[in-house]
N, C-alpha and C positions, 0 to 999 in steps of 0.2 A: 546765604545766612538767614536765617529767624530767630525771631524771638518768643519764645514761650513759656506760658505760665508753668508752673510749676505741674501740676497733674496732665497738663501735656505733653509736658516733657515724658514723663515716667510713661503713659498712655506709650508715644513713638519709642521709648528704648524697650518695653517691653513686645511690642509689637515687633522693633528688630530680632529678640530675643526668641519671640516664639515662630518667627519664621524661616530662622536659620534653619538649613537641610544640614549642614558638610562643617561649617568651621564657623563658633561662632569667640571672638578676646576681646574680653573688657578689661581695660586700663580705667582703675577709680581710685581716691582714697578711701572710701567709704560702701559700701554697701547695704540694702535695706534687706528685711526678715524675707519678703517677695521675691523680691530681686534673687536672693541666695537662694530661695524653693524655685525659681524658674531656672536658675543654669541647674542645678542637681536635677531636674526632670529632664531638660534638653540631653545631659549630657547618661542620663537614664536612657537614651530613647537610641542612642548612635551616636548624637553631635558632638564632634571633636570640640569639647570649651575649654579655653585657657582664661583665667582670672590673675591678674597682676593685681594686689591691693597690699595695701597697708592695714587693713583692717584685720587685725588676727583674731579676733574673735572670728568672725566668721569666716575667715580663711580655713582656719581650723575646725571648724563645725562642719564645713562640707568635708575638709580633709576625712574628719571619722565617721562622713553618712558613706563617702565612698566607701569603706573596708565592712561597717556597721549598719546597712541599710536594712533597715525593718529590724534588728536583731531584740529593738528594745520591745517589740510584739511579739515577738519570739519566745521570750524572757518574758513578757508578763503572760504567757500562754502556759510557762514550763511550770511559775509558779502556779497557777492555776491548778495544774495536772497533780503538783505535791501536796497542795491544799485539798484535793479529793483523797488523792491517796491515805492521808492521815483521817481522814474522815471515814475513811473503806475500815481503817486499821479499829479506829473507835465505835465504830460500829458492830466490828466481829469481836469487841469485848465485853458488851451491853450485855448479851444474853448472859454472859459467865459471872459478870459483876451482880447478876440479877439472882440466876443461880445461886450466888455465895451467899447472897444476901436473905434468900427466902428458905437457904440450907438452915442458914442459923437461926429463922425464926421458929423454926420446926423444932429442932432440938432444943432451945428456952423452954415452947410449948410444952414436950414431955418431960425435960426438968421440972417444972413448975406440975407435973401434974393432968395435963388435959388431955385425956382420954376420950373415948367413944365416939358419937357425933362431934363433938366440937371440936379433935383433931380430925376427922376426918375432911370437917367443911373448912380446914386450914388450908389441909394438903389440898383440897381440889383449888380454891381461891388461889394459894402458891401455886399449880400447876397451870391454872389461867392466866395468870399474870404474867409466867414465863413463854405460856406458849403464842402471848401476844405480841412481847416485848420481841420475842425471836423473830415473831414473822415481820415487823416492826423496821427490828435492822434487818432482816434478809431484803426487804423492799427498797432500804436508804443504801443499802451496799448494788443492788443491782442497779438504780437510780443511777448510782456516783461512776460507777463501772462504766454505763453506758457513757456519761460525759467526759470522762476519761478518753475512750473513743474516740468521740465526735472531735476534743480537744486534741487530740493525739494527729489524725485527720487533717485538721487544722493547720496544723504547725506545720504538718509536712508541706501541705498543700502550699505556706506561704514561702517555706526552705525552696520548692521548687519555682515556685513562682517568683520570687525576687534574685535569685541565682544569678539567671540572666541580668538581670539590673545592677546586684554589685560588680561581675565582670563589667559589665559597660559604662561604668562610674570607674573602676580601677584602670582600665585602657583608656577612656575618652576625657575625664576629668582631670586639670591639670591646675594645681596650686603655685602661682609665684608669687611669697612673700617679699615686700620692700618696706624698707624701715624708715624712709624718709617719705615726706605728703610731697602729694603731686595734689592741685588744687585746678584741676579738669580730668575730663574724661573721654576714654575714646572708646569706641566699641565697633566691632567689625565683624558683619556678618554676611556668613558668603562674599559675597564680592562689592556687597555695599557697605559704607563707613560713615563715620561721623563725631565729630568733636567735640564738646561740648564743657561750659565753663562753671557745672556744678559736681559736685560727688553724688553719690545713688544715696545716701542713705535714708532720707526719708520722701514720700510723696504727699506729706501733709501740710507742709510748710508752704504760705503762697509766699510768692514769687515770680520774677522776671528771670528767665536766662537765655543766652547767646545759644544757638546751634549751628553748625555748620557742615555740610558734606562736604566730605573730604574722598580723595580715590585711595583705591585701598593698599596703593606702594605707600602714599603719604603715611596713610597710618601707622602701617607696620614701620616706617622707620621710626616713626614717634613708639614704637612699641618696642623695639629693637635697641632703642637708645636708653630708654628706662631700665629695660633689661640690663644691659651693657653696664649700666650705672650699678645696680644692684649687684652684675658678678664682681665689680671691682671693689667694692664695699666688703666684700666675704671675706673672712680671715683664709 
């Protein structure tokens, strides 16, 4: 048995956490933001993790990074791609708006009278105007084109890239909700265990608490009997 402050506490449960190979369950009422990013990568990486908590907030937040992981960069990648796109579209109507616009000064001009040179130096000033304006957007539409691409790229690149990670969050990641507090905690990884008489949720709070190792039959019946409590509770 030990006693330890509080940041040493979370220091050794996190340390069990990230040295789990094969199987790592924690039994808490509570859980911290940390704590919940360290089993989603463990259980990212192969680690069989089970989480028994009360905590639905974050029961449920890992629940949807397992089905949802990375999807929100995903999503803000695709927005991206439609934000060009509409940009590509506005672009390729600049020259014609420009067009329409230098159409109509031309014919005011001959209504009104202005002949000789001074329609002449209209039309060329309108024809420079549009032929800058065009090359203008012809450079923001290939600009946007190419980032379209690279974003295009992207998204595939992270579709394949996290693939394997939601599969292994969907197989290895396992959520059991309990609606009653349990006020300790056990966690068990690989084949070493331990008890302890605080909940995970913060690491900032000091503090004294109890720790104990425990073998890992012990635990699992202490994990087994919670369980147990919890299926008879279910309608």
């Amino acid at each position: 048995m030990e006693l330890l402050e509080t940041q040493e506490l979370f220091e050794r449960i996190r340390s069990m956490i990230n040295s789990s190979s094969q199987t790592l369950i924690l039994l808490t009422d509570k859980i911290s933001d940390f704590i919940a990013e360290d089993l989603l990568r463990k259980a990212g990486s192969g680690v069989d993790v089970t989480l028994i908590t009360g905590d639905l907030n974050w029961a449920r937040w890992l629940e949807n990074k397992a089905t949802g992981y990375m999807k929100d960069e995903e999503e803000k990648i695709s927005q991206e791609i439609r934000a060009l796109s509409e940009r590509i579209e506005l672009y390729g109507r600049i020259p014609w708006i420009t067009l329409t616009v230098i159409g109509a000064i031309w014919i005011i001009l001959l209504i009104r009278g202005v002949k000789g040179a001074e329609i002449l130096l209209a039309i060329l000033i309108g024809l420079a105007a549009l032929f800058g304006i065009t090359f203008f957007s012809l450079r923001k539409r290939s600009s946007c084109t190419q980032e379209i691409t690279v974003k295009f790229e992207n998204k595939q690149r992270i579709a394949d890239e996290y693939k394997g990670v939601r599969e292994s969050l969907s197989k290895h990641l396992h959520i059991d909700e309990i609606e009653f507090e349990v006020s300790f905690t056990v966690i068990v990884s690989d084949n070493e265990a331990v008890i302890t008489s605080t909940p995970l949720s913060t690491g900032k709070e000091k503090g004294y608490h109890v720790v104990t190792d425990i073998s890992r039959d012990d635990a699992m019946k202490i994990v087994d009997h919670i369980q147990s409590k919890r299926a008879s509770k279910q309608p």
